[in-house]
N, C-alpha and C positions, 0 to 999 in steps of 0.2 A: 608620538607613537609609544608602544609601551609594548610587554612580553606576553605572551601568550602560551600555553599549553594543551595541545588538542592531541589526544589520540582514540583510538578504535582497534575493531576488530568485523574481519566480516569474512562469512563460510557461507560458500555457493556450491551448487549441486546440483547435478544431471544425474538422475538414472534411467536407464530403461530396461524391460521386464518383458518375457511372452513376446518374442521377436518383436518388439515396440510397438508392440499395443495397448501398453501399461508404461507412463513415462512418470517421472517424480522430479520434479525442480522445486528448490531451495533457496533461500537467500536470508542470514540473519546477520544485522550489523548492531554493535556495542560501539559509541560514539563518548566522549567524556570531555569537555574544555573547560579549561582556568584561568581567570584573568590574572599574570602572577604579581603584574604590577598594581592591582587594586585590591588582589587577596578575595576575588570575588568569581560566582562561578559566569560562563561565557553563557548568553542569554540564546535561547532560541535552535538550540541543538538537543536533536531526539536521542533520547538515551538508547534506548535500543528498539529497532524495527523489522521486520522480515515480514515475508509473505512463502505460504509450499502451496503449488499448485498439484496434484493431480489430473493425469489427464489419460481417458481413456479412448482409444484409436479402432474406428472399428472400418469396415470397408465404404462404406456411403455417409458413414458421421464421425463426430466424436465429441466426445465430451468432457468440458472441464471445470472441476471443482478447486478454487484457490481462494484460500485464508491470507488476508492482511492482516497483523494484528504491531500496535506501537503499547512500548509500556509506557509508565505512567511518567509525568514531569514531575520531579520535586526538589530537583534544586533551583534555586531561587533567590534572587539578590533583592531580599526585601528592602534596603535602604536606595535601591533605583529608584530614580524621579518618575518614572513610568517602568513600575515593575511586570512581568510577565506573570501572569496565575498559573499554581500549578495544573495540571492533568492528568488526567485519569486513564487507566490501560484500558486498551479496548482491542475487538479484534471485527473481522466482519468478511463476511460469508460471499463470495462472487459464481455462477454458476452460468455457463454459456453450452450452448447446443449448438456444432456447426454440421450444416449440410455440403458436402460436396459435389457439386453441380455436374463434374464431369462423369461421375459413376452414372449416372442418369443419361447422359448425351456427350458425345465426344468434342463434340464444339465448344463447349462450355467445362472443359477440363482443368480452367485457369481459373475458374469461377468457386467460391462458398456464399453460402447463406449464413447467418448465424444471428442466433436469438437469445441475446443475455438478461440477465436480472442482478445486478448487483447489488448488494447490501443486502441479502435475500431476508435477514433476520429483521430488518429495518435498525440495526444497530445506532446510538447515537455515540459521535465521539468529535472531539476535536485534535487535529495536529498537531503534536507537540511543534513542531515550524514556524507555525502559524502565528502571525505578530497578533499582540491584541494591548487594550490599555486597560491594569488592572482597575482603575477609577471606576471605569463602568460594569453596571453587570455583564454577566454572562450570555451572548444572544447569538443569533443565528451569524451576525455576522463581526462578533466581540467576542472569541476569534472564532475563524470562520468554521461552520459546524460542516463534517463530511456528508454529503448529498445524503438523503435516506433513500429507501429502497426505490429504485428504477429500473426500466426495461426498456431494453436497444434492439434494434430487426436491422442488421448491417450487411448490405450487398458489398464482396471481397472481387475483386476481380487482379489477379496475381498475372502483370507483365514485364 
């Protein structure tokens, strides 16, 4: 066993605006570990990551627009037998449309529809988390690359 040094920091946040029709969430974490007994940094911890959602609330929808974005990796224990590569900051764009089924029909009050697109930019990036082995290149799944742009149609039913 040996020592270790990990600290952080992390600011979270709820607003709401215009009787909550206008909502803002938050989330940004600074993460930092040391291995103290090898004098080396701790492999596979994101330096700093957050996502703000927006979200606007209307009587029969609502819509919401939320940024993930991770900074970049660049500490790095080059003299590891399977070192980690550094990474690159990126951020990427999610945007979701929900219908609410009850405004339409009372029976279906527990009900939404919602039709997402994430990664809307088609952004490429990889998780600083993400194990990988420096030896080989860079690939889809050397470490593993975040999905590119897709689209979801999801039946919610809330009991």
């Amino acid at each position: 066993v040996g020592r270790a040094y990990i600290t952080g920091a992390e600011l979270e946040g709820r607003h709401h605006f215009l009787d909550s029709k206008v909502e803002l969430n938050y989330n940004l974490a600074y993460n930092y570990g040391h291995d103290i007994t090898n004098n080396k940094p701790i492999a596979y911890i994101a330096p700093i990551y957050g996502n703000a959602i927006l979200k606007f609330n209307f009587d029969k929808v609502y819509i919401t627009v939320m940024e993930r974005f991770y900074g970049a990796k660049t500490r790095i224990d080059p003299q590891d037998s399977n070192p980690e590569g550094k990474t690159a900051a990126y951020a990427m764009t999610d945007m979701y449309v929900g219908v609410k089924l009850g405004e339409f029909k009372s029976t279906l009050k527990d009900m939404e529809l919602i039709f997402g697109i994430s990664n809307v930019f088609n952004t490429i990036g990889r998780n600083p988390v993400t194990g990988m082995n420096a030896n080989y290149a860079l690939s889809v799944t050397n470490p593993l690359v975040e999905p590119g742009r897709n689209f979801t149609l999801k039946y919610v039913w809330k009991y």
